[in-house]
Biotite code that builds the C-alpha atoms (Angstrom):
import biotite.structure as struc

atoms = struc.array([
    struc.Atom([0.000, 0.000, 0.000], chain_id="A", res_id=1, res_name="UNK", atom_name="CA", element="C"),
    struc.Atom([1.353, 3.202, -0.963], chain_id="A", res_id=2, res_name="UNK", atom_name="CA", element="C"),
    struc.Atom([0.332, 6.491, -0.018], chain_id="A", res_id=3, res_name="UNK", atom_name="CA", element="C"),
    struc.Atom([1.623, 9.931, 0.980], chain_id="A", res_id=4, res_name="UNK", atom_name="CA", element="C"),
    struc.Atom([4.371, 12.330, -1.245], chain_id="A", res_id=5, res_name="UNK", atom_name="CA", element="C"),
    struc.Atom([7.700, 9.754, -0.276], chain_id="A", res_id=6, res_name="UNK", atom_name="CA", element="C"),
    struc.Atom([5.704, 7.217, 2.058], chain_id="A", res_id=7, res_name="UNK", atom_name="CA", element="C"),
    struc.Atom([6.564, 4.578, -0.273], chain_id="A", res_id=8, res_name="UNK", atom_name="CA", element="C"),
    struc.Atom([5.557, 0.944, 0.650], chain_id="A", res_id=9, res_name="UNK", atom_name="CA", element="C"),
    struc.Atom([4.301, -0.270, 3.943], chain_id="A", res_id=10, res_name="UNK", atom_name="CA", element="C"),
    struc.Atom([7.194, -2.287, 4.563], chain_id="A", res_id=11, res_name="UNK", atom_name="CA", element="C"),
    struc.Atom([10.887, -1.287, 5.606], chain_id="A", res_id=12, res_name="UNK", atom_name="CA", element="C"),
    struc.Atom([12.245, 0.879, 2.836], chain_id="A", res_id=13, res_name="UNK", atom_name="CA", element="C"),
    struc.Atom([15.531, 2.360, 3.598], chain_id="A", res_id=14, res_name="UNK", atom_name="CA", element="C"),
    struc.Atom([15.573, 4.911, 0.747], chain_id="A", res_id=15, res_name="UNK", atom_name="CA", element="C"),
    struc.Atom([12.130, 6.317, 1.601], chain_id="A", res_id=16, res_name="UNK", atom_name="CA", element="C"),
    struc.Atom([12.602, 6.847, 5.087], chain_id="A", res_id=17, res_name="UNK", atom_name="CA", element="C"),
    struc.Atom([15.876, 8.924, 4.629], chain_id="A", res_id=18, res_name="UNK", atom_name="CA", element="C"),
    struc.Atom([13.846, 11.244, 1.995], chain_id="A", res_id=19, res_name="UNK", atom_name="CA", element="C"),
    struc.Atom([11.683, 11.878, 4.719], chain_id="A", res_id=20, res_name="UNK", atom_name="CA", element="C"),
    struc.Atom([13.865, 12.558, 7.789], chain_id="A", res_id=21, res_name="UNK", atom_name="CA", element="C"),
    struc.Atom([15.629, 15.000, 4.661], chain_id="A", res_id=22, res_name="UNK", atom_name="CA", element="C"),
    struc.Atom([12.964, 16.371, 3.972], chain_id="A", res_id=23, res_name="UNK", atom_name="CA", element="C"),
    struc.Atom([11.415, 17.153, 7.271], chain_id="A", res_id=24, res_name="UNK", atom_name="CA", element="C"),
    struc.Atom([14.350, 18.045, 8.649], chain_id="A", res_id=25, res_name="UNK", atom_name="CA", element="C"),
    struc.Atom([14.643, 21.259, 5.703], chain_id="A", res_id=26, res_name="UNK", atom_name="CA", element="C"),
    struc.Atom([11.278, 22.328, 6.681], chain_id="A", res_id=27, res_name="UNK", atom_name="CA", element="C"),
    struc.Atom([12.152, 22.445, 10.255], chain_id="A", res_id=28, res_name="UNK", atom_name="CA", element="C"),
    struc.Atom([14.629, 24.946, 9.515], chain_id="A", res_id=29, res_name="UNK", atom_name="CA", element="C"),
    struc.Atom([13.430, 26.422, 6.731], chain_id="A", res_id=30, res_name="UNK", atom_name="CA", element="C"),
    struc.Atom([9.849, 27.812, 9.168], chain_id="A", res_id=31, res_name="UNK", atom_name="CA", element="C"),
    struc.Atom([12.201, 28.255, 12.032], chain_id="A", res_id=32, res_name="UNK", atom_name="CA", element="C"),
    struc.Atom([13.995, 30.925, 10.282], chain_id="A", res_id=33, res_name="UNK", atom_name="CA", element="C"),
    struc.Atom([11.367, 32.798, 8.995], chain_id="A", res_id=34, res_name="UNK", atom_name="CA", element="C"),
    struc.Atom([9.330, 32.607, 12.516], chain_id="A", res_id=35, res_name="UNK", atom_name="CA", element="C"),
    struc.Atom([12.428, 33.534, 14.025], chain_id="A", res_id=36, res_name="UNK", atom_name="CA", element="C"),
    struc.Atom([12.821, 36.700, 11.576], chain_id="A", res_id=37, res_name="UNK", atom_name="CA", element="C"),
    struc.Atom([9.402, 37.650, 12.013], chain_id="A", res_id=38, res_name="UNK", atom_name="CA", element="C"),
    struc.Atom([9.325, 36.869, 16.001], chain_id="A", res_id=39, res_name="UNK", atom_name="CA", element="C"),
    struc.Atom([13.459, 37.283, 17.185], chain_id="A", res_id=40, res_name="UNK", atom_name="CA", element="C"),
    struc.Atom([14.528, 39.478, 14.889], chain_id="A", res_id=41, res_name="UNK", atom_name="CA", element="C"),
    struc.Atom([12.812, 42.779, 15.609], chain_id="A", res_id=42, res_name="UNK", atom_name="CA", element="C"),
    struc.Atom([14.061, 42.446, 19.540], chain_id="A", res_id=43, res_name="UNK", atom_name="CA", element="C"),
    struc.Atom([17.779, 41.691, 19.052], chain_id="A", res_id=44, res_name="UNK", atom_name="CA", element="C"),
    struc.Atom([20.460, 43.354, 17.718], chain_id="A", res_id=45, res_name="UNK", atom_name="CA", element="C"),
    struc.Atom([21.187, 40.565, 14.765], chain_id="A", res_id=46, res_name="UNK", atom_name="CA", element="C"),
    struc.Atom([19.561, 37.123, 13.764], chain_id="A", res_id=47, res_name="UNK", atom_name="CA", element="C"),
    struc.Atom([22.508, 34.616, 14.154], chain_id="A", res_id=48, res_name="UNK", atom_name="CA", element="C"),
    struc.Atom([22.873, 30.816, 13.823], chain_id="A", res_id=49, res_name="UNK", atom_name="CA", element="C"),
    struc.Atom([23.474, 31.369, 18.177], chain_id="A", res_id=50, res_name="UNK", atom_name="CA", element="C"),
    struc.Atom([19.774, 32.106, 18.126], chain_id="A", res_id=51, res_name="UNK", atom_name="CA", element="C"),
    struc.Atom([19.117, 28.465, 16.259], chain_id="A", res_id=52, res_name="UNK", atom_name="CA", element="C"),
    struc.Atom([21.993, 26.326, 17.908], chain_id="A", res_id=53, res_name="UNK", atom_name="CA", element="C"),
    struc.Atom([22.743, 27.616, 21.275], chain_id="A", res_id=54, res_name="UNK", atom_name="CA", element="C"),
    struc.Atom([21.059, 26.743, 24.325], chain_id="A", res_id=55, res_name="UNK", atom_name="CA", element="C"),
    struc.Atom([21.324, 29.875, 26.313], chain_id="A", res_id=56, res_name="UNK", atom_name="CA", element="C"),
    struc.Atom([18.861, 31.899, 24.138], chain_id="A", res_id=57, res_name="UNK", atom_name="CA", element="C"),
    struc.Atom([15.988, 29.768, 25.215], chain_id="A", res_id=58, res_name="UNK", atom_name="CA", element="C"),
    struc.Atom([15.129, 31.119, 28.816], chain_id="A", res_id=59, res_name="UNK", atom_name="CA", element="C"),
    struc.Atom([12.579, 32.323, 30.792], chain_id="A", res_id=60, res_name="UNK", atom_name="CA", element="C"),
    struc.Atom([14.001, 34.759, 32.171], chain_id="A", res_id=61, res_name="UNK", atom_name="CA", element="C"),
    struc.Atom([14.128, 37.594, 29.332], chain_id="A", res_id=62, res_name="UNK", atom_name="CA", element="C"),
    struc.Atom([11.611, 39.220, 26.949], chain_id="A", res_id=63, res_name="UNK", atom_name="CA", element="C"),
    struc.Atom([14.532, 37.932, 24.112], chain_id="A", res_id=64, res_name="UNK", atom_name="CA", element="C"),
    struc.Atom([14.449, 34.248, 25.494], chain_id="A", res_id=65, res_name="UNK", atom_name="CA", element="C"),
    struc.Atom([10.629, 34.043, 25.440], chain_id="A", res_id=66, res_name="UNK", atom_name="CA", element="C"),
    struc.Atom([10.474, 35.297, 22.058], chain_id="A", res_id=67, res_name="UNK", atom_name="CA", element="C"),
    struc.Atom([12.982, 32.524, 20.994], chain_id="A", res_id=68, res_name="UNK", atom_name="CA", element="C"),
    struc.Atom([10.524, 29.864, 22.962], chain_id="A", res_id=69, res_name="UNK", atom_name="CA", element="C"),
    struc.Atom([7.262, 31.210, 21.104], chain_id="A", res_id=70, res_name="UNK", atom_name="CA", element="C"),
    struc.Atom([9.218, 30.988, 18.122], chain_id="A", res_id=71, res_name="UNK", atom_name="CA", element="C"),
    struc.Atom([10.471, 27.375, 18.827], chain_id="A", res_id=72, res_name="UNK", atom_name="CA", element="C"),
    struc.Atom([6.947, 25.896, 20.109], chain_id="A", res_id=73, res_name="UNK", atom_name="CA", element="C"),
    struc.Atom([4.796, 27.594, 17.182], chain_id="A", res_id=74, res_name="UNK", atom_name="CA", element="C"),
    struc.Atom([7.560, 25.751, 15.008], chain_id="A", res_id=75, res_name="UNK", atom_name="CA", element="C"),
    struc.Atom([6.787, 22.171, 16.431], chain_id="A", res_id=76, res_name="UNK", atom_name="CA", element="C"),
    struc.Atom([3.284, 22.827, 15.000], chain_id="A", res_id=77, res_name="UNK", atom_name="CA", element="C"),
    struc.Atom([4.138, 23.553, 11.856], chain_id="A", res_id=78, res_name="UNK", atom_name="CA", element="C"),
    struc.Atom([6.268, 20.693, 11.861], chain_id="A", res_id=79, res_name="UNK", atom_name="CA", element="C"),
    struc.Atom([3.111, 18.760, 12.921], chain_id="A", res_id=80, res_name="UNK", atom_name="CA", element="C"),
    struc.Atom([1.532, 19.771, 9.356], chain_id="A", res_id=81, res_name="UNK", atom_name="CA", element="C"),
    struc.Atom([4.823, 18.686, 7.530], chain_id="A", res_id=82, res_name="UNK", atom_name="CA", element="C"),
    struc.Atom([4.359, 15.150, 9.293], chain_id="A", res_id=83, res_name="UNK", atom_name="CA", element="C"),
    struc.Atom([0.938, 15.317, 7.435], chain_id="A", res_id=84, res_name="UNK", atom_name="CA", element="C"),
    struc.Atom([1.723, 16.447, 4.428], chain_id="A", res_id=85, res_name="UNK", atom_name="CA", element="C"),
    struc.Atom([4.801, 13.664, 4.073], chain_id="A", res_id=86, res_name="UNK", atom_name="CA", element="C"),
    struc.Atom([4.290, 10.647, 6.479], chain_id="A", res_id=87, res_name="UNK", atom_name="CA", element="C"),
    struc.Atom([0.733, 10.501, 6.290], chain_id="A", res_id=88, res_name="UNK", atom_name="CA", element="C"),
    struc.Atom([0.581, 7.445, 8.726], chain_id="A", res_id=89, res_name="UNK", atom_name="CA", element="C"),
    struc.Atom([-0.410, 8.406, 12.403], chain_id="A", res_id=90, res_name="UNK", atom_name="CA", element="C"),
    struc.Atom([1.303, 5.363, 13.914], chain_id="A", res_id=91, res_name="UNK", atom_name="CA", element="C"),
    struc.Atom([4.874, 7.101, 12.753], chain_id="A", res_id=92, res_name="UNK", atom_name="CA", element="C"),
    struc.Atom([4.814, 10.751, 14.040], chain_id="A", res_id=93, res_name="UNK", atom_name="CA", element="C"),
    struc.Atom([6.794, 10.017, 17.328], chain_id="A", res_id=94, res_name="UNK", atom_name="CA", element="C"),
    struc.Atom([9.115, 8.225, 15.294], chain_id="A", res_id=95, res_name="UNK", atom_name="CA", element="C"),
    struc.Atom([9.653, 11.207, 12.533], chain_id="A", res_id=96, res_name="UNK", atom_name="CA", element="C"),
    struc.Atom([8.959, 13.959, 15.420], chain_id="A", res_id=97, res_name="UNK", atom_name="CA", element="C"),
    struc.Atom([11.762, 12.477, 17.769], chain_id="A", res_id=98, res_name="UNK", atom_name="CA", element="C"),
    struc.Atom([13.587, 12.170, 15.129], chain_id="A", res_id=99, res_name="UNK", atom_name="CA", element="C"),
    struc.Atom([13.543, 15.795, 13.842], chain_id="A", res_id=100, res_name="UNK", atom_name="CA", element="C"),
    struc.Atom([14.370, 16.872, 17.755], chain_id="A", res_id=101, res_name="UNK", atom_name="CA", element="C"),
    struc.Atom([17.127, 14.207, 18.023], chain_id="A", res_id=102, res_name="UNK", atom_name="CA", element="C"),
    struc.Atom([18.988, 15.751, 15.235], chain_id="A", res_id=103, res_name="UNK", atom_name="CA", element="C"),
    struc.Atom([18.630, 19.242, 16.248], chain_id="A", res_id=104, res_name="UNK", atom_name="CA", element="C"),
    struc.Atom([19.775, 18.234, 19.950], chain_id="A", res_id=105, res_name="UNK", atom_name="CA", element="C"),
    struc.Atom([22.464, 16.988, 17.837], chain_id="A", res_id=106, res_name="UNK", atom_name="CA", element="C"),
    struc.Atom([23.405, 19.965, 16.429], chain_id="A", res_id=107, res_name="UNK", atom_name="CA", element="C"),
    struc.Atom([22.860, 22.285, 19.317], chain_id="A", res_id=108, res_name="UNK", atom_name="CA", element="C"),
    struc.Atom([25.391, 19.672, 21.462], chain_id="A", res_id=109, res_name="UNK", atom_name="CA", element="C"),
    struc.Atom([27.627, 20.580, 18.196], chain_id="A", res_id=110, res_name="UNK", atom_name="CA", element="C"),
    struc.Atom([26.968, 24.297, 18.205], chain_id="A", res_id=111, res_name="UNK", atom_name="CA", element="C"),
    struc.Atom([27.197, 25.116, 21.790], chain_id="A", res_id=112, res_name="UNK", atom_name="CA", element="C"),
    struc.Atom([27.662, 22.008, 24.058], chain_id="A", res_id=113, res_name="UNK", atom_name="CA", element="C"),
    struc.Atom([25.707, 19.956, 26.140], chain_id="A", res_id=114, res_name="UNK", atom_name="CA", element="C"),
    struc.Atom([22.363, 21.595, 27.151], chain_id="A", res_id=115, res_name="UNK", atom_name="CA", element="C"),
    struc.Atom([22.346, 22.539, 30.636], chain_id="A", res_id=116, res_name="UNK", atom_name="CA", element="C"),
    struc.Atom([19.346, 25.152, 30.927], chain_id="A", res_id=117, res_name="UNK", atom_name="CA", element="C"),
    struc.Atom([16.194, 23.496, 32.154], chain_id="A", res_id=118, res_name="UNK", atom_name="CA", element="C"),
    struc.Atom([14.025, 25.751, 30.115], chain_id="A", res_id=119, res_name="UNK", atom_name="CA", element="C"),
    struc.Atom([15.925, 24.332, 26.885], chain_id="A", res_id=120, res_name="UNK", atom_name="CA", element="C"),
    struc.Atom([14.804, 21.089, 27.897], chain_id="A", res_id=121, res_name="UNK", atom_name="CA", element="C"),
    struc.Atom([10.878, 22.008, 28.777], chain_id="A", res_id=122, res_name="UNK", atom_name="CA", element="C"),
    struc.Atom([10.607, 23.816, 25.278], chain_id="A", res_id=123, res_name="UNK", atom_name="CA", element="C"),
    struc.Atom([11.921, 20.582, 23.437], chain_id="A", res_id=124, res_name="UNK", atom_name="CA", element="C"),
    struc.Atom([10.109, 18.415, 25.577], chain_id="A", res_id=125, res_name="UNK", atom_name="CA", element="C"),
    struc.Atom([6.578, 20.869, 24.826], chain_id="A", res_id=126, res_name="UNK", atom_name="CA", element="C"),
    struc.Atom([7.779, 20.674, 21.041], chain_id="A", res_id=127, res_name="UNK", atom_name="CA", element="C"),
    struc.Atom([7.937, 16.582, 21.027], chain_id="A", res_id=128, res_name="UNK", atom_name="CA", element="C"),
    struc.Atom([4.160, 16.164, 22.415], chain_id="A", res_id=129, res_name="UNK", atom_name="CA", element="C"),
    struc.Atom([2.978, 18.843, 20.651], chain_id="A", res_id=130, res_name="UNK", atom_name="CA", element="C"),
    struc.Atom([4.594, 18.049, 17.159], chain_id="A", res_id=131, res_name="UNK", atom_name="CA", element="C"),
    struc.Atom([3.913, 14.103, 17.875], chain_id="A", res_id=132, res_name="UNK", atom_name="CA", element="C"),
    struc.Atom([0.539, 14.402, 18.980], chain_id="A", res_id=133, res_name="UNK", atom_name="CA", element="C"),
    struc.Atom([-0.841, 17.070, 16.579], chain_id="A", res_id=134, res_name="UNK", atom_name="CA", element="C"),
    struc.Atom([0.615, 14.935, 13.439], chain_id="A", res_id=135, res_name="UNK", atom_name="CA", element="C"),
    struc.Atom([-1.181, 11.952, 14.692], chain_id="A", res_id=136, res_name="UNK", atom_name="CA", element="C"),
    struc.Atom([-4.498, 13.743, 14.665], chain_id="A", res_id=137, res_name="UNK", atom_name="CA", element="C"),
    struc.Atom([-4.184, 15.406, 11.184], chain_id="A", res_id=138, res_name="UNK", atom_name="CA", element="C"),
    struc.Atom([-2.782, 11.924, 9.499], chain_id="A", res_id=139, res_name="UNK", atom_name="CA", element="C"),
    struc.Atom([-5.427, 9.912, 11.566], chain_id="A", res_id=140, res_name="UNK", atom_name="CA", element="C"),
    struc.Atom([-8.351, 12.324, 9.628], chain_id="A", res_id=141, res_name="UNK", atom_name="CA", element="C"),
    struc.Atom([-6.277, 11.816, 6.514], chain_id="A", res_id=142, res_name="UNK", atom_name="CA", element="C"),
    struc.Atom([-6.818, 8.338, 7.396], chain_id="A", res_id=143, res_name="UNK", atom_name="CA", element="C"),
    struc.Atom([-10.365, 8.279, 8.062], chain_id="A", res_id=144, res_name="UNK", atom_name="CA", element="C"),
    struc.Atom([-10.840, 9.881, 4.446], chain_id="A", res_id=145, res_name="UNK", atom_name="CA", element="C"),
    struc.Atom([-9.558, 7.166, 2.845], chain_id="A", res_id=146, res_name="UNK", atom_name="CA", element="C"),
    struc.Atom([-11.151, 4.319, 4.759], chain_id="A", res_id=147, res_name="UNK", atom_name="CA", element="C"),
    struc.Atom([-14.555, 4.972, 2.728], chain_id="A", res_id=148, res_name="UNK", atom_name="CA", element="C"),
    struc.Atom([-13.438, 5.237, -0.207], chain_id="A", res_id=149, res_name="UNK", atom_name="CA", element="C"),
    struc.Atom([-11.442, 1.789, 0.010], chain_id="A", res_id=150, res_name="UNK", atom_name="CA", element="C"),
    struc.Atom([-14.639, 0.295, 1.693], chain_id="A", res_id=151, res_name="UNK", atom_name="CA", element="C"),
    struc.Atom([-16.437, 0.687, -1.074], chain_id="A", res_id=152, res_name="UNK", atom_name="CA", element="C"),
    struc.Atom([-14.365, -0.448, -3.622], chain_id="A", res_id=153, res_name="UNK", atom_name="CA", element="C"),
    struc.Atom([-13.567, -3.658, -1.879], chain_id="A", res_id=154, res_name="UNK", atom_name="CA", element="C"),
    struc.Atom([-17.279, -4.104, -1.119], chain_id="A", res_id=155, res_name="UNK", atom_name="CA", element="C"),
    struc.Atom([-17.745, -3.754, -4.683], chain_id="A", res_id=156, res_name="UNK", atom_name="CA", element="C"),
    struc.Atom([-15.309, -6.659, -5.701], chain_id="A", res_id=157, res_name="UNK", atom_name="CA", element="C"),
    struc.Atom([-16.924, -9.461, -3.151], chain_id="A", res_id=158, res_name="UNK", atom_name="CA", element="C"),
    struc.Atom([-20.114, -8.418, -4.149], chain_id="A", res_id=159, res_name="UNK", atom_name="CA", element="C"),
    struc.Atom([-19.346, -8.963, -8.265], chain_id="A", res_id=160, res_name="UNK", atom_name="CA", element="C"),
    struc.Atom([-17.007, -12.365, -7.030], chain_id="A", res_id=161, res_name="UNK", atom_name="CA", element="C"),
    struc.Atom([-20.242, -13.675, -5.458], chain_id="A", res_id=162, res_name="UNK", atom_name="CA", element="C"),
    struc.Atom([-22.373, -13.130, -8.220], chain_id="A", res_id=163, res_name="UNK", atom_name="CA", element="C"),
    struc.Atom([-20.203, -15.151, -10.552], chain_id="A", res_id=164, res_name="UNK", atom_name="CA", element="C"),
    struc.Atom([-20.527, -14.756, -14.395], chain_id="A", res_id=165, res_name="UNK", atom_name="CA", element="C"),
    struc.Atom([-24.067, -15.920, -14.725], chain_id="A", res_id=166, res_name="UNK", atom_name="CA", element="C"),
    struc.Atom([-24.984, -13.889, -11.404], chain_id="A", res_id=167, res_name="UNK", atom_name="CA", element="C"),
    struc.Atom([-26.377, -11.009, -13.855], chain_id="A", res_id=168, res_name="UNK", atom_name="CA", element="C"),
    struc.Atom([-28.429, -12.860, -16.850], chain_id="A", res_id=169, res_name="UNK", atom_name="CA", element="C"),
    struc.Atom([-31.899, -13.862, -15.579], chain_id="A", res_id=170, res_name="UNK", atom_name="CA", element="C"),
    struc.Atom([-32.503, -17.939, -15.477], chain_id="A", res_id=171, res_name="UNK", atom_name="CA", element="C"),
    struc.Atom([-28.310, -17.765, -16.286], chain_id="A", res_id=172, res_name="UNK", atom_name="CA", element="C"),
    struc.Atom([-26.335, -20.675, -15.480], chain_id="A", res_id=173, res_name="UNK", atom_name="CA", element="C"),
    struc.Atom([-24.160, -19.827, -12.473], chain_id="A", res_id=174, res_name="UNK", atom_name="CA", element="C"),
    struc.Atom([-24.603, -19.233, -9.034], chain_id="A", res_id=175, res_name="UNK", atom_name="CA", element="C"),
    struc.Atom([-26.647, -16.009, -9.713], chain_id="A", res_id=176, res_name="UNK", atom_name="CA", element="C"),
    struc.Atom([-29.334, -17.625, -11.359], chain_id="A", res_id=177, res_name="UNK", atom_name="CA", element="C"),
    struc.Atom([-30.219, -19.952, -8.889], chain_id="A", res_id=178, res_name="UNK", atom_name="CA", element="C"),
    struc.Atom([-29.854, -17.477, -6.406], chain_id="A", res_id=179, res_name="UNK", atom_name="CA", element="C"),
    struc.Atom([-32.588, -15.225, -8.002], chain_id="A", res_id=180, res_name="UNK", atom_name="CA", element="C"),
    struc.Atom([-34.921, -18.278, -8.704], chain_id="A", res_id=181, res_name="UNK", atom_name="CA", element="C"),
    struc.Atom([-35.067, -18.939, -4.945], chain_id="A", res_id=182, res_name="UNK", atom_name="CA", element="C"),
    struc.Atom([-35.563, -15.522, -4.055], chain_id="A", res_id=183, res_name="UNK", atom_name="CA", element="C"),
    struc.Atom([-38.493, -14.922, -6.403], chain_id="A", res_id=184, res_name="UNK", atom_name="CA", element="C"),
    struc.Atom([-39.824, -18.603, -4.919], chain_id="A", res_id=185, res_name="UNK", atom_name="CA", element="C"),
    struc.Atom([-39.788, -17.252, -1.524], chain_id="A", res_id=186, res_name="UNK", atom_name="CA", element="C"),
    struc.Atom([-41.417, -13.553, -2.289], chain_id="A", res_id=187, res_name="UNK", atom_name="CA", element="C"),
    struc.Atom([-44.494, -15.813, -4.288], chain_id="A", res_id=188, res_name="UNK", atom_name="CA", element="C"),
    struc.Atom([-44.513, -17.978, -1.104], chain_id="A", res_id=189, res_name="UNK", atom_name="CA", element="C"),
    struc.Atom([-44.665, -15.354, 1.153], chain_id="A", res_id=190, res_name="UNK", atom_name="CA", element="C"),
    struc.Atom([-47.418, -13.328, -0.812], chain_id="A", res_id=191, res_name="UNK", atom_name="CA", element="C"),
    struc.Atom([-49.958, -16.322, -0.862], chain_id="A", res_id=192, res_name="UNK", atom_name="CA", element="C"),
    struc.Atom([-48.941, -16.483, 2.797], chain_id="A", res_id=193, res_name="UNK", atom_name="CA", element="C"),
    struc.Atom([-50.198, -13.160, 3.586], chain_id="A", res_id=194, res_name="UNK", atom_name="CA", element="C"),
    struc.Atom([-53.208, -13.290, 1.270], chain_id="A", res_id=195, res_name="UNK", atom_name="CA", element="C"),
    struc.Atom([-54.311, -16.497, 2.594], chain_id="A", res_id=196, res_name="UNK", atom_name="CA", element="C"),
    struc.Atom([-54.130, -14.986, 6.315], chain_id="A", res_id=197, res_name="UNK", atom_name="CA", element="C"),
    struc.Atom([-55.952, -11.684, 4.869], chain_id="A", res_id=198, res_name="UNK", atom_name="CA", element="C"),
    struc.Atom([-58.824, -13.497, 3.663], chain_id="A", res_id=199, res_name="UNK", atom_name="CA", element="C"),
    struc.Atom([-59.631, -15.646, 6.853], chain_id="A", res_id=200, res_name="UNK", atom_name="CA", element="C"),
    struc.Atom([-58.981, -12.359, 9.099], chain_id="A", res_id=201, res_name="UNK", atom_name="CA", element="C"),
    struc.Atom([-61.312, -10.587, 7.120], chain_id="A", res_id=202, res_name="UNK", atom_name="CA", element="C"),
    struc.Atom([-64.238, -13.114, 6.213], chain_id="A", res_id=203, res_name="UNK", atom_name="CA", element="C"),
    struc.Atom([-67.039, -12.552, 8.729], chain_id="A", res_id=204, res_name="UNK", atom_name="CA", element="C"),
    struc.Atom([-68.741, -15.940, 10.229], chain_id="A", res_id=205, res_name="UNK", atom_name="CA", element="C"),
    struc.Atom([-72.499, -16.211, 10.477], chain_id="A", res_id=206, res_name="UNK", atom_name="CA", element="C"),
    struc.Atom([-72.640, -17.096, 14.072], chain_id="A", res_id=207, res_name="UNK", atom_name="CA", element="C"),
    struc.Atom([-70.586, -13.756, 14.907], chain_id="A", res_id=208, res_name="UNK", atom_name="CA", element="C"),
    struc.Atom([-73.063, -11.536, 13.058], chain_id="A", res_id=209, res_name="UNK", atom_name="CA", element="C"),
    struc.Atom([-76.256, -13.379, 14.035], chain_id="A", res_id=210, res_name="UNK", atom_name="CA", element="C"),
    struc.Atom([-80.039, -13.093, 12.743], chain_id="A", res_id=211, res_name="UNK", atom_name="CA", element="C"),
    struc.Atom([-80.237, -9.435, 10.661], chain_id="A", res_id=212, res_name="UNK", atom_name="CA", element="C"),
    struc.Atom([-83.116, -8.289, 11.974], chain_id="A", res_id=213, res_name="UNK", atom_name="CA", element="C"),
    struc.Atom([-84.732, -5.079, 10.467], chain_id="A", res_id=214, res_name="UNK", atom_name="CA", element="C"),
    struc.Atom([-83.965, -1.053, 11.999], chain_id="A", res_id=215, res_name="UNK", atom_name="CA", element="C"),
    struc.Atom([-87.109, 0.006, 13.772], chain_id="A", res_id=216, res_name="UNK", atom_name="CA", element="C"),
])
């Protein structure tokens, strides 16, 4: 089953998987910087790669800091609408959103060192659930569209296996045919049943009406 801009095939696919963490990953970064240009910029004196990769900016402590959390949660949302728009498969957006914060954790460690602010860790632990859990309500409704659609069309192909080749000539050979003779059998039965009970409900007996005896 296939499904999704570079789902690929339900099974393990090496190639496919990489495109995605690639390609998720550039989108992180790509709406970080222009959330951080339209959020960090105006309150600092320059828009670095320090504001992407070091710790220290994300605090609690200073107008500057907040803006650099706002910036980082309202990007784990959009990130939530990438995982939708590429994975497509609810049961993978903790994979794929882990992933996308594992490599940036990567490259902060790179950047700056080991994280050691506790409010680093709360926004990254606020972007997992919200990125993770967001994704797997907008691919479960992706989801739900298709489930109809493939309903029908595999209701559609028991329903012509079952009624074989002679299922739609009348008095045909196969399986059909004798299917629709015994269901036109048991309406005919059933209508003398009914007009047989009508006519015994409705017929009057002389003893019930008795002697007719003029109106005075």
């Amino acid at each position: 089953m296939s499904g999704g801009v570079l789902f690929g095939p339900s099974g393990w696919d090496p190639v496919a998987i990489i495109g995605q963490i690639v390609a998720l990953q550039c989108l992180y970064y790509l709406s970080l910087g222009l959330l951080y240009k339209l959020i960090v910029a105006p309150y600092v004196r320059t828009l670095t790669l320090y504001h992407f990769f070091d710790w220290r900016w994300a605090s609690f402590s200073s107008f500057q800091g907040w803006m650099v959390c706002i910036a980082g949660f309202t990007n784990a949302l959009l990130a939530a609408v990438f995982l939708r728009l590429i994975v497509q498969r609810a049961k993978k957006c903790l994979d794929f959103a882990g992933t996308i914060l594992l490599i940036h954790f990567a490259a902060v460690w790179c950047f700056s060192g080991f994280p050691r602010h506790a409010a680093w860790w709360a926004l990254q632990g606020s972007n997992l659930a919200a990125t993770s859990l967001l994704g797997e309500y907008l691919c479960m409704q992706k989801e739900m569209q298709e489930i109809p659609l493939a309903s029908l069309r595999r209701n559609g192909a028991l329903a012509e296996a079952a009624a074989g080749p002679g299922g739609s000539r009348p008095g045909g050979g196969g399986g059909g045919g004798i299917l629709g003779r015994s269901n036109a059998g048991n309406a005919r039965s059933s209508a003398v049943n009914v007009m047989e009970l009508t006519s015994i409900v409705t017929q009057p007996s002389a003893g019930d009406w008795g002697p007719l005896s003029p109106v005075k």
